[in-house]
OpenMM code with the backbone's topology and positions (N, CA, C; nanometers):
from openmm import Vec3, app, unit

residues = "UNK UNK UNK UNK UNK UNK UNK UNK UNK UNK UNK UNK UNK UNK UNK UNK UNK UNK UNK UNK UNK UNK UNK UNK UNK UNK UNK UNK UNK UNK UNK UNK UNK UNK UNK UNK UNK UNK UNK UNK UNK UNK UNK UNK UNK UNK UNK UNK UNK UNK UNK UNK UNK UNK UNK UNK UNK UNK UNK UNK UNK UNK UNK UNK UNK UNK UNK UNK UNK UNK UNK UNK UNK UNK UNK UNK UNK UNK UNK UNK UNK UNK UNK UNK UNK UNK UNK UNK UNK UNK UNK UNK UNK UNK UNK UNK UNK UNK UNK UNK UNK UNK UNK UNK UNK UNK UNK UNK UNK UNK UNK UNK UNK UNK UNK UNK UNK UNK UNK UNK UNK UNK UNK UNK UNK UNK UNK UNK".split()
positions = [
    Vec3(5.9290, 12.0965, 12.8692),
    Vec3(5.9703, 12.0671, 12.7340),
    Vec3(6.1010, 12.1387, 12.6993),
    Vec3(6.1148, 12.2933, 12.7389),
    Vec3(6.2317, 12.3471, 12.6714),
    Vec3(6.3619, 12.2696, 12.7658),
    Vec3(6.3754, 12.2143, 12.9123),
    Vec3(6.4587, 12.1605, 13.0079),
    Vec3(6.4916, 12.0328, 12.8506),
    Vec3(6.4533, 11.9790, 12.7966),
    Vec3(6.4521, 11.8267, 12.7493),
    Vec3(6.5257, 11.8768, 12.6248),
    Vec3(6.4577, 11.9684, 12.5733),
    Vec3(6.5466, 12.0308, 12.4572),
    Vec3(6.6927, 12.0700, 12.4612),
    Vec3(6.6693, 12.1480, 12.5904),
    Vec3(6.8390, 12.1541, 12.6425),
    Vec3(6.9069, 12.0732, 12.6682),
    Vec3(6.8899, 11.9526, 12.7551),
    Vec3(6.9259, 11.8905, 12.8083),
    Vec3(6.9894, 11.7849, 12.6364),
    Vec3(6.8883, 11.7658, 12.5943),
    Vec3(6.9145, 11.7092, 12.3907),
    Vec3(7.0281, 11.7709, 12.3615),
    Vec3(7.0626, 11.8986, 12.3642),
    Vec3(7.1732, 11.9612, 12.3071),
    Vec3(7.2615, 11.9542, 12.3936),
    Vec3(7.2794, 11.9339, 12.5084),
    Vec3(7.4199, 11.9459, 12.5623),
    Vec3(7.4681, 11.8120, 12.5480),
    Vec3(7.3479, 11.7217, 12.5489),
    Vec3(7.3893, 11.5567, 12.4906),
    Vec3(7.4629, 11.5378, 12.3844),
    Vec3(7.4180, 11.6340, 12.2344),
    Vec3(7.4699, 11.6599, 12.1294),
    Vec3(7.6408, 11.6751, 12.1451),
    Vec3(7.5916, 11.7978, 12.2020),
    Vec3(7.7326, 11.8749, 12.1903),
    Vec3(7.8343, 11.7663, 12.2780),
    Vec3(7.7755, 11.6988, 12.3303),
    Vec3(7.9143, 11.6252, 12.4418),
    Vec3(7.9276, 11.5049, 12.3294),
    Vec3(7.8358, 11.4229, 12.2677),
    Vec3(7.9022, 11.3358, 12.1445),
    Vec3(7.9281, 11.3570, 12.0707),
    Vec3(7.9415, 11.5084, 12.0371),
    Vec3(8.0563, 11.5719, 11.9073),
    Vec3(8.1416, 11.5934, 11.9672),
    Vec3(8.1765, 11.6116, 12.1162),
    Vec3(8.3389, 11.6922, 12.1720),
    Vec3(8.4030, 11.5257, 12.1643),
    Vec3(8.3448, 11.4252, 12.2142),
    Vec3(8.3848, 11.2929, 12.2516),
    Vec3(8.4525, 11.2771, 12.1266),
    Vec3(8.3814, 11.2803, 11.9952),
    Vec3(8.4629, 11.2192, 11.8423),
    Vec3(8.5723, 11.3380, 11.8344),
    Vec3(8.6208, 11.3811, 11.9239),
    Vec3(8.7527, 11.4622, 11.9115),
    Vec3(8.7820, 11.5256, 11.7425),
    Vec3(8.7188, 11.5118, 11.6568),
    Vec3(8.6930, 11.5592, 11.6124),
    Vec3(8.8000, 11.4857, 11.4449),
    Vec3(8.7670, 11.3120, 11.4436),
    Vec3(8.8441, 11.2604, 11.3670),
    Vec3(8.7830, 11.2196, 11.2346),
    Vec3(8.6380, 11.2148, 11.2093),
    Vec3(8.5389, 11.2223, 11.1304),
    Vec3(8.6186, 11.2015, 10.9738),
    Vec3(8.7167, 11.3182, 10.9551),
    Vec3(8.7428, 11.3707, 10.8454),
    Vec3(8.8813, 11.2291, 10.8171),
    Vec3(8.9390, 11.1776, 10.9246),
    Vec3(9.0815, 11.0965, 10.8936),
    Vec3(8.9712, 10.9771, 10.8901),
    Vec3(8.8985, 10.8991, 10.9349),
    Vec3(8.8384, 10.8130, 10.9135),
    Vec3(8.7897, 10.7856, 10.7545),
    Vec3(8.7145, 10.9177, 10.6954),
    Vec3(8.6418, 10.9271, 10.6302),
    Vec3(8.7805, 10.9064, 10.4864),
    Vec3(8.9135, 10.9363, 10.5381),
    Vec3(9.0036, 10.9785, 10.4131),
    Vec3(9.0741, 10.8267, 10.4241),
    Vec3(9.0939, 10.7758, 10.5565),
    Vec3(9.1071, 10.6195, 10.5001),
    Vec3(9.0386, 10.5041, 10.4808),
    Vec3(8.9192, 10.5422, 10.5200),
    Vec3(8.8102, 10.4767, 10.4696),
    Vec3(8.8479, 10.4649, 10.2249),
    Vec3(8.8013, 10.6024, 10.2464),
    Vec3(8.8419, 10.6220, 10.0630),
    Vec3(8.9675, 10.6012, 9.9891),
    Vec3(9.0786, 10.6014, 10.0662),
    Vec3(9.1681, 10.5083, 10.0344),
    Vec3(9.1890, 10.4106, 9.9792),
    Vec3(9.2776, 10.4148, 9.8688),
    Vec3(9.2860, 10.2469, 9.8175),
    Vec3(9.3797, 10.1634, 9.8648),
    Vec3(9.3015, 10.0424, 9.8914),
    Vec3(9.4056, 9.9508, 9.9475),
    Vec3(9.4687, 9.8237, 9.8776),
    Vec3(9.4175, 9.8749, 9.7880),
    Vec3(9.4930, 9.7884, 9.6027),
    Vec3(9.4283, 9.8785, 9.5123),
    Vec3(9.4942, 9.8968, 9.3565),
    Vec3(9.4467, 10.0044, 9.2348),
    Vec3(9.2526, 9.9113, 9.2254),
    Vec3(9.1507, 9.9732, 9.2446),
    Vec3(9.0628, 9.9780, 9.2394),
    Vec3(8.9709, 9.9042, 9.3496),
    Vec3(9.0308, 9.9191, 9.4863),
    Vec3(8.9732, 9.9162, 9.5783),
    Vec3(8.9602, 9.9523, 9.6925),
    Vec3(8.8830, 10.0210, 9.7581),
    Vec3(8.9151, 10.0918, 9.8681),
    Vec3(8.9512, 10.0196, 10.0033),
    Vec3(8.9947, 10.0984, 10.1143),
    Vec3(8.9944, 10.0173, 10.2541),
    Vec3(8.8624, 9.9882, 10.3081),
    Vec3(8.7916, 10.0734, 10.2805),
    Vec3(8.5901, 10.0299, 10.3174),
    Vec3(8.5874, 9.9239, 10.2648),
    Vec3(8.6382, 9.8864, 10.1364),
    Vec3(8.5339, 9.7618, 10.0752),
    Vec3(8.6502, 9.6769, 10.1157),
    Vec3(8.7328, 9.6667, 10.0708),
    Vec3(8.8462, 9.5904, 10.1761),
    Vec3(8.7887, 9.5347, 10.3115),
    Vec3(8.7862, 9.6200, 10.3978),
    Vec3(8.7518, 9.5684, 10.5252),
    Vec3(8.6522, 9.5187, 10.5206),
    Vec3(8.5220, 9.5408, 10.4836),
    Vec3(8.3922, 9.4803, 10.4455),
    Vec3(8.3904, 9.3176, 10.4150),
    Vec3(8.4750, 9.3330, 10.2915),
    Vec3(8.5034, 9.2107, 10.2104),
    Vec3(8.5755, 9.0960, 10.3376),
    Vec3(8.6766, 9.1119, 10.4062),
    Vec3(8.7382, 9.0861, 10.5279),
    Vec3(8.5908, 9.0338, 10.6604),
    Vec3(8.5193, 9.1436, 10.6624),
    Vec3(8.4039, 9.1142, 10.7747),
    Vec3(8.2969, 8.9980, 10.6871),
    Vec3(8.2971, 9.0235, 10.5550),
    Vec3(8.1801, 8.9382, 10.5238),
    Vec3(8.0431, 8.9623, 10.5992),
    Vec3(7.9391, 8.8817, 10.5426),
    Vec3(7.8047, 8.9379, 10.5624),
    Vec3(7.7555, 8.9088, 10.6957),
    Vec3(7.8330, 8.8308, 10.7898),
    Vec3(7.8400, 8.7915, 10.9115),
    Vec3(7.8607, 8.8970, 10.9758),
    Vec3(7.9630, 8.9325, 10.9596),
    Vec3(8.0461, 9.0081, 11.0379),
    Vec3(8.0301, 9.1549, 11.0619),
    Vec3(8.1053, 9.2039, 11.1756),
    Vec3(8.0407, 9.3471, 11.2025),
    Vec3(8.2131, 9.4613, 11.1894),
    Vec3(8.1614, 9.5666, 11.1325),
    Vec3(8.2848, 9.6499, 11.1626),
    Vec3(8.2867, 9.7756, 11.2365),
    Vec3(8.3815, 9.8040, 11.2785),
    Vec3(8.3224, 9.9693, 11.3558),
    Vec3(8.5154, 10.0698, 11.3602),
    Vec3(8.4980, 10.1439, 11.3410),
    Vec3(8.5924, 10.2438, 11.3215),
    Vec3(8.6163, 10.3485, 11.4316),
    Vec3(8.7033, 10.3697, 11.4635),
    Vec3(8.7797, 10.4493, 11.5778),
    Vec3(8.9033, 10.5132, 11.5291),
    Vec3(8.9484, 10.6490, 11.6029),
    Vec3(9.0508, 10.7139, 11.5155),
    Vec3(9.1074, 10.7717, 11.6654),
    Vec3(9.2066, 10.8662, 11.6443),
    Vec3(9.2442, 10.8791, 11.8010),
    Vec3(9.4233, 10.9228, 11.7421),
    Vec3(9.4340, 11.0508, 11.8328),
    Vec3(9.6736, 11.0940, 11.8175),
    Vec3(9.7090, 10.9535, 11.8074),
    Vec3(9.8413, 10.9063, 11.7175),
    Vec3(9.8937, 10.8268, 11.6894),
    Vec3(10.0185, 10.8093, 11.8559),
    Vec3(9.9769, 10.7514, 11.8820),
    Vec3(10.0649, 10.7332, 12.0365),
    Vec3(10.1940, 10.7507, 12.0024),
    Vec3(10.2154, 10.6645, 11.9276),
    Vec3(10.4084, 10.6140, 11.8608),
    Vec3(10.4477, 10.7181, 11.7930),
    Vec3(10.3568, 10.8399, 11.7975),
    Vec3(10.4531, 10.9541, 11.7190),
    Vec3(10.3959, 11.0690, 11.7652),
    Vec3(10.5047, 11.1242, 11.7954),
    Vec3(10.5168, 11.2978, 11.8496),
    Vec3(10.4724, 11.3834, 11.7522),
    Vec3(10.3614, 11.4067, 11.6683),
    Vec3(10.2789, 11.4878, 11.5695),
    Vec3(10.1740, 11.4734, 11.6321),
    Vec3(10.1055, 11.5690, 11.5846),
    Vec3(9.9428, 11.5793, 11.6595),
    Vec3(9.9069, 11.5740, 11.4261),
    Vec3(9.9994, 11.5511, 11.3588),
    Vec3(9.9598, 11.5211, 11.1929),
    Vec3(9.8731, 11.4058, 11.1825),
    Vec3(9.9479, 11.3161, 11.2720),
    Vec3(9.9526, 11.1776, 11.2272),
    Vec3(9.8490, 11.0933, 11.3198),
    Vec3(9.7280, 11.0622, 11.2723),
    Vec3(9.6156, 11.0000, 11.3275),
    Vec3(9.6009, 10.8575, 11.2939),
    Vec3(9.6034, 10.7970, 11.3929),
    Vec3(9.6006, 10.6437, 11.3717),
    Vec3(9.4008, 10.5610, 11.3726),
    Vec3(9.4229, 10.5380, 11.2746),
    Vec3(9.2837, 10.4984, 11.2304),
    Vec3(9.2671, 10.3502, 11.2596),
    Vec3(9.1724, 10.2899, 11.2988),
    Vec3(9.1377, 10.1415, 11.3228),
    Vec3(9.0357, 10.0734, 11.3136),
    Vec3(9.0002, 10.0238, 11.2582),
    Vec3(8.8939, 9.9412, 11.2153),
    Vec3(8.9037, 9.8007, 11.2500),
    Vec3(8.7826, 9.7881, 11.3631),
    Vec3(8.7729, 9.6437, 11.4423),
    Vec3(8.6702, 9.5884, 11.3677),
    Vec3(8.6816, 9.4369, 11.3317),
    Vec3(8.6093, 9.3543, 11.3340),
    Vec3(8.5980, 9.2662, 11.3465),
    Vec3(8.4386, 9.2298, 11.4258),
    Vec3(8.4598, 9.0966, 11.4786),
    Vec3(8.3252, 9.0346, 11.3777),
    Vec3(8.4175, 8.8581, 11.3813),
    Vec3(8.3544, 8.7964, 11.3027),
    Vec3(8.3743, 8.6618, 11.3103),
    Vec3(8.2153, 8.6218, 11.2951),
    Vec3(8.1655, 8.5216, 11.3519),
    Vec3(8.2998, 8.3619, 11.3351),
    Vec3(8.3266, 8.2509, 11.4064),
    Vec3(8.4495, 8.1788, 11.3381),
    Vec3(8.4069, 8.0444, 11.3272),
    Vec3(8.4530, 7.9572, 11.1968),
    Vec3(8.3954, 7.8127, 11.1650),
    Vec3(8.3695, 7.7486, 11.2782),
    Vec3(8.4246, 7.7783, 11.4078),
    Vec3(8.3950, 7.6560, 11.5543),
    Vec3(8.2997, 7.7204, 11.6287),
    Vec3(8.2215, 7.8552, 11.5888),
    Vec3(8.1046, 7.9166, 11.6945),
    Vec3(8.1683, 7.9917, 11.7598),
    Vec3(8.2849, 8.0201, 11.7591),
    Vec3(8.3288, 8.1511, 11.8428),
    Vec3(8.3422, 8.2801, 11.7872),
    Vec3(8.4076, 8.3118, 11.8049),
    Vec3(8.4198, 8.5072, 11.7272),
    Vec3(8.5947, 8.5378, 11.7285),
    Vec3(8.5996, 8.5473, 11.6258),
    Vec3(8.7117, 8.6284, 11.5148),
    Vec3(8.7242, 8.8224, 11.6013),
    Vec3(8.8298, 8.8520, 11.6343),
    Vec3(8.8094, 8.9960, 11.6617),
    Vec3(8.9841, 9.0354, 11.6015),
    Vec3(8.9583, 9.1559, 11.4581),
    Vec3(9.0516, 9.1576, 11.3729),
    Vec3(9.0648, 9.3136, 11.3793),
    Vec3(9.2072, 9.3672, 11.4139),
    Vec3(9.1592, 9.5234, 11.4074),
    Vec3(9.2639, 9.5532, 11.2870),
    Vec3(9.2817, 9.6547, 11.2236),
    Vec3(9.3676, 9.6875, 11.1173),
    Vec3(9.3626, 9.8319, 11.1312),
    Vec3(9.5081, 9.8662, 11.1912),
    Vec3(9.5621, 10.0110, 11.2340),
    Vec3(9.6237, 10.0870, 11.1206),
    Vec3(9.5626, 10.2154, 11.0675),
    Vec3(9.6077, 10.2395, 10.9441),
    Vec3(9.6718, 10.3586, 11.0539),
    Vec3(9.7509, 10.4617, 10.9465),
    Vec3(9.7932, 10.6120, 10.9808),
    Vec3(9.7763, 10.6798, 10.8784),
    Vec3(9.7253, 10.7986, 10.9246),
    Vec3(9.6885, 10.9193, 10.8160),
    Vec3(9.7454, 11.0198, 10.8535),
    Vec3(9.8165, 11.0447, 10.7868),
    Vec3(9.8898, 11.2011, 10.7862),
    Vec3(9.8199, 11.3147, 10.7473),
    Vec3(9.7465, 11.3787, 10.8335),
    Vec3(9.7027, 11.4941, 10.7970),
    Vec3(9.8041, 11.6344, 10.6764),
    Vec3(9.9577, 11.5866, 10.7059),
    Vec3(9.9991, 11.7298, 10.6172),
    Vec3(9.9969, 11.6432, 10.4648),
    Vec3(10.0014, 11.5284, 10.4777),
    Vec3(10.0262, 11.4466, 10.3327),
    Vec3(9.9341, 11.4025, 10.2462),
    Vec3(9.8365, 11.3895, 10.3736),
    Vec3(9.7283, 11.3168, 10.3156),
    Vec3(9.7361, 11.1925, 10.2329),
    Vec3(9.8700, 11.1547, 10.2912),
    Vec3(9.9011, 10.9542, 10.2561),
    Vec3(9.8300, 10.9037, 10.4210),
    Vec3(9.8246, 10.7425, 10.3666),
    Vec3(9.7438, 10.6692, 10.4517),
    Vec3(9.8147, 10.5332, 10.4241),
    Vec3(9.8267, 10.4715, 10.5594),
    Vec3(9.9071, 10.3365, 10.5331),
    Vec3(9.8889, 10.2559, 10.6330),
    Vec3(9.9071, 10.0892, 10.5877),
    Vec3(9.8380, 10.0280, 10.7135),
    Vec3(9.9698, 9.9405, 10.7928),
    Vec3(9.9429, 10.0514, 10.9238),
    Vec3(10.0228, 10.0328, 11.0316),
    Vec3(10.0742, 9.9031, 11.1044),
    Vec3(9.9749, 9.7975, 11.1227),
    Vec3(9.9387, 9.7323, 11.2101),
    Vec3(9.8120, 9.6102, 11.1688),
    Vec3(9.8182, 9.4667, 11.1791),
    Vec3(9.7592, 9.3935, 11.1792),
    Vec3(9.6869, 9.3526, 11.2960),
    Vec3(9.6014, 9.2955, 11.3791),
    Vec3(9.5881, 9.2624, 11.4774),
    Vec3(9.4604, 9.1426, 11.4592),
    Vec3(9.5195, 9.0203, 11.4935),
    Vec3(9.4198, 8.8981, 11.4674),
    Vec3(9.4223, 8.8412, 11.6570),
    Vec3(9.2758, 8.8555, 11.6631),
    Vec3(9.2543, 8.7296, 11.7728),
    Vec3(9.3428, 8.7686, 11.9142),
    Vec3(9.4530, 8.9054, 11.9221),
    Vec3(9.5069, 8.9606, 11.9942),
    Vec3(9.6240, 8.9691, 11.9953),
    Vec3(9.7015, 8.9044, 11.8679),
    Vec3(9.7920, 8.8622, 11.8812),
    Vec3(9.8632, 8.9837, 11.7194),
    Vec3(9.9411, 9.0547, 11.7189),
    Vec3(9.9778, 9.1425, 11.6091),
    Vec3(10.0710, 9.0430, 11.5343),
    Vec3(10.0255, 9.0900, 11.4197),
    Vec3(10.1219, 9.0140, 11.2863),
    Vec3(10.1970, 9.1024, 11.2030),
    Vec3(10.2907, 9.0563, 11.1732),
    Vec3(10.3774, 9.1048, 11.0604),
    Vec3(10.3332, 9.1482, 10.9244),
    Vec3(10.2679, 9.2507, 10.8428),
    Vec3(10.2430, 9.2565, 10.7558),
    Vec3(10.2164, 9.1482, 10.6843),
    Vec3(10.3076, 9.0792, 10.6377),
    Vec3(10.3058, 8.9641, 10.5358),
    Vec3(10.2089, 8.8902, 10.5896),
    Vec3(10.2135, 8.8217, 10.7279),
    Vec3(10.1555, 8.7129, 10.7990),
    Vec3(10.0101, 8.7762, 10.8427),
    Vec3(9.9611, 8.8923, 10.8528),
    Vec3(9.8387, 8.9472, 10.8690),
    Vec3(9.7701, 8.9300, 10.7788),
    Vec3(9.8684, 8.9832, 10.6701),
    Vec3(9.7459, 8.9608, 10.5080),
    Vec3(9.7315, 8.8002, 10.4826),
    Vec3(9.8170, 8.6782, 10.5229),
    Vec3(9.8039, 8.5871, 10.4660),
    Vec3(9.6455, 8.5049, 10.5868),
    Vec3(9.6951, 8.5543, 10.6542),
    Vec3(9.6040, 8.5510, 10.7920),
    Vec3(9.4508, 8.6162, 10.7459),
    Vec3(9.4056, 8.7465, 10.7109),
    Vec3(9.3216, 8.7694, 10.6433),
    Vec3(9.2592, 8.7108, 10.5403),
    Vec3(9.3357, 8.6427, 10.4742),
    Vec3(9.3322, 8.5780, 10.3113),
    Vec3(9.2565, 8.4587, 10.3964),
    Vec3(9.3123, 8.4114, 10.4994),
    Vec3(9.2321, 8.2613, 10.5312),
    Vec3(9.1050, 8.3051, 10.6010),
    Vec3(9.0685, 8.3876, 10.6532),
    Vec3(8.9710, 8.4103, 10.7312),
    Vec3(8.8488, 8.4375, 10.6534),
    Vec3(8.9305, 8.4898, 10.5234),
    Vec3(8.8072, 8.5251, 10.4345),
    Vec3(8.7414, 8.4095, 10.3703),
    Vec3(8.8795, 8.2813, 10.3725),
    Vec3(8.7993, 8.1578, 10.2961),
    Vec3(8.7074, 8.0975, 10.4542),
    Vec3(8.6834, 8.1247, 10.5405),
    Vec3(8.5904, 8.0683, 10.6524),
    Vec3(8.4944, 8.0631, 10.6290),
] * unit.nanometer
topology = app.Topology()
chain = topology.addChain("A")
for resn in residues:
    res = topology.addResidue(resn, chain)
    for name in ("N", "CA", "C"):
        topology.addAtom(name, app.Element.getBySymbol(name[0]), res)
């Protein structure tokens, strides 16, 4: 019994070293607003619909030489009018010294969009 207990905690401890420890930038653009009275959670939600699934990942911003600046992403995939699957990620950045948050990056179906053309792209996916 005590081998299983141990063995439990070093399990622990290795899927807390794995989340590198981004919990807190997730959690700050998650609460973010991504228009005056709405957040990026319900945002993205609203985006996945009741179909749809979301999941969040955070990770050093590659494209920039700060260990500040954490690039946040939120994938979702979701179900599409012809039976296939929608897979939509939306790359925010959080500045740890600023604590601003902004969205980096569109990504529909694999293909990255231009701000403008992501959101209009979103806007249709939501009428699906």
């Amino acid at each position: 019994m005590r081998g299983l207990g141990r063995a439990l905690a070093i399990i622990a401890l290795a899927l807390l070293a794995a989340c590198g420890g981004y919990g807190s930038d997730i959690d700050a653009v998650k609460q973010a607003e991504a228009t005056p009275g709405q957040t990026n959670e319900a945002w993205v939600n609203t985006i996945a619909g009741a179909r749809g699934h979301v999941e969040w990942s955070a990770g050093k911003a590659a494209a920039y030489n700060n260990s500040d600046i954490i690039e946040v992403v939120a994938t979702i995939d979701k179900p599409a009018v012809n039976g296939g699957q929608h897979k939509i990620e939306l790359h925010f950045l959080h500045n740890r010294q600023t604590q601003k948050v902004a969205l980096d990056n569109v990504i529909v179906d694999g293909r990255s969009q231009g701000l403008l053309g992501g959101a209009l792209n979103l806007l249709l996916l939501q009428l699906q």
